[in-house]
VODO-847915 format. One line per 3 residues: number of its first residue (from 0); for each residue y, z, x of C-alpha. Coordinates in pm, whole numbers. Each point is the difference from the previous one (the first is absolute). Last residue first. Layout:
# residues N
NUM = Y,Z,X  ...;
# end
This chain:
# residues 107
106 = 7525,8498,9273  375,38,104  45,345,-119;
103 = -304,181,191  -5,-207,344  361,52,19;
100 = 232,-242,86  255,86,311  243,269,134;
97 = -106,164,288  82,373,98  155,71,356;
94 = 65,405,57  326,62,152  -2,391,-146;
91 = -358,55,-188  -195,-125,-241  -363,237,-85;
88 = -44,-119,-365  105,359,-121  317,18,168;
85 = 147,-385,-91  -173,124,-368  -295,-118,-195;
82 = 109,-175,-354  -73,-326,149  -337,87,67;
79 = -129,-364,149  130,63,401  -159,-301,127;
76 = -174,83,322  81,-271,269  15,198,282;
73 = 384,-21,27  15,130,-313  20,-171,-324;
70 = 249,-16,-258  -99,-208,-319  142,-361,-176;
67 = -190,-99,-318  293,75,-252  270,-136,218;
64 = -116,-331,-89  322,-187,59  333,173,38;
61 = -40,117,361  361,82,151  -146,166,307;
58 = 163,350,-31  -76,-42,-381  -388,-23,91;
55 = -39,273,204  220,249,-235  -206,-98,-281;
52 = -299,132,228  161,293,129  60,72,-370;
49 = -350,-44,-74  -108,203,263  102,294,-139;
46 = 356,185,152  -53,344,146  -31,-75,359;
43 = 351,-226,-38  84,-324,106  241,-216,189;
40 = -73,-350,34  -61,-203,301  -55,-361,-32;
37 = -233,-164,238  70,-375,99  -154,-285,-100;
34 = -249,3,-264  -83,328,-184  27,314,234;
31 = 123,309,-96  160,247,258  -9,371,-82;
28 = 343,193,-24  56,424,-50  97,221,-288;
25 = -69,344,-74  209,170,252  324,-180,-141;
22 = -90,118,-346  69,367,72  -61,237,-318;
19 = -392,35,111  60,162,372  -366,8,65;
16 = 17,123,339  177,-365,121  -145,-337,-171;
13 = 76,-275,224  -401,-64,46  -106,-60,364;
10 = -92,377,38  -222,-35,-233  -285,303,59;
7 = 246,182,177  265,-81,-320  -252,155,-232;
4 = -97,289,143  397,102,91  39,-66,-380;
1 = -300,218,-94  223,300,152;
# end
């Protein structure tokens, strides 16, 4: 019954009774934003930030400096634990994150 739990407390997640062999349910878009238009890319609640991160930048074709580009939320709080997951770090379905230097890499 902890799956009912869970999905009341997020019902906007696409993750259904905690049907673990379904990757469909798992999976759901944010929007990044760089310059110029958002990119949406498909992620999962289980995948680290670092891989939403390399994700970021390939979806914008970014061959220079990658190394001192972050994710941010809309609030401008730089998500810095790359190893933290979509689920842990709070992202949810059609969140916006925003791709641009960060504070700790650059300097």
């Amino acid at each position: 019954m902890t799956g009912i739990v869970e999905q009341a407390e997020h019902p906007d997640e696409a993750v259904h009774g905690g049907h673990k062999g379904d990757g469909r349910d798992k999976t759901f878009e944010i929007a990044i934003t760089y310059s110029g238009p958002d990119k949406e890319i498909e992620v999962s609640k289980d995948e680290t930030i670092a891989t939403v991160l390399a994700r970021a930048i390939a979806a914008f074709s970014i061959t220079a400096n990658q190394h001192t580009l972050a994710l941010y939320t809309p609030d401008g709080v730089e998500l810095r634990d790359e190893s933290q997951t979509v689920k842990s770090a709070g992202i949810k379905k059609r969140d916006r994150l925003l791709l641009r230097p960060s504070a700790v890499k650059a300097g």
